[in-house]
C-alpha positions as CSV (number, residue, x, y, z in Angstrom):
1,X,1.7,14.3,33.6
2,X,5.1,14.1,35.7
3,X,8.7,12.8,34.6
4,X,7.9,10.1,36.6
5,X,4.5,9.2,35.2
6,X,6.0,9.7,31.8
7,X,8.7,7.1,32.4
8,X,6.5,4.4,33.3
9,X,4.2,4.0,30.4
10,X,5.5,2.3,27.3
11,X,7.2,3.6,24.1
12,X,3.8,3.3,21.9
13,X,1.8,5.6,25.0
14,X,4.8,7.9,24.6
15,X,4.4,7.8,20.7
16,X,1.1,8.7,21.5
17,X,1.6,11.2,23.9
18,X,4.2,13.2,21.3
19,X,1.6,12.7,18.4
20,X,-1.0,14.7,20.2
21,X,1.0,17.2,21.7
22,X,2.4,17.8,18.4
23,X,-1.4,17.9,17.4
24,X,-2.1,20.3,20.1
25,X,1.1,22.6,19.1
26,X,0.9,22.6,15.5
27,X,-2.8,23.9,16.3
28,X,-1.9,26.4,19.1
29,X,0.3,27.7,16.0
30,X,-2.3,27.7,13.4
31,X,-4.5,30.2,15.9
32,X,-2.2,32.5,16.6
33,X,-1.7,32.6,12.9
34,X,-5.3,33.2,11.9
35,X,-5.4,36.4,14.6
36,X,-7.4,34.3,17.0
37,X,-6.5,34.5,20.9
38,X,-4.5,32.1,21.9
39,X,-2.6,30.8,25.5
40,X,1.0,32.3,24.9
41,X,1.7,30.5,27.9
42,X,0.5,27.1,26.4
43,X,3.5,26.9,24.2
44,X,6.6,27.0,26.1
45,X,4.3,24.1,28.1
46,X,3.7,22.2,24.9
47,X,7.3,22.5,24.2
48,X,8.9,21.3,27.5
49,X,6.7,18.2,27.2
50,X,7.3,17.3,24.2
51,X,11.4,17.7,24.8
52,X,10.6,15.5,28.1
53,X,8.9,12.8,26.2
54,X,11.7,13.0,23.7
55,X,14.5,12.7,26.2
56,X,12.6,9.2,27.5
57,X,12.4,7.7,24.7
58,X,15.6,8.1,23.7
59,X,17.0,7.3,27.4
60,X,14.6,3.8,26.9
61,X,16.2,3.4,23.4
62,X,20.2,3.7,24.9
63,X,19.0,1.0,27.6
């Protein structure tokens, strides 16, 4: 999903978005812990989104 598309849904889709990226990061973590192969790539990704998604809601929150 875009910048764009992130800015036009509402602050619960975003909470809902961060939940299960979160989700998705905390189990990208819990591979790579337990020596299975994992994406490497997948989390600078994860981590960009969730920073994005961050940013807009607190952008919508200062408005």
């Amino acid at each position: 999903m875009s910048a764009s598309e992130l800015r036009k849904l509402s602050v619960e889709e975003l909470q809902k978005e961060l939940s299960s990226l979160l989700r998705e990061q905390f189990n990208l973590r819990m591979q790579r812990g337990s020596g299975q192969t994992v994406k490497t790539h997948m989390f600078s990704q994860i981590r960009r989104k969730i920073a994005q998604i961050k940013t807009i809601i607190g952008q919508g929150a200062a408005s």
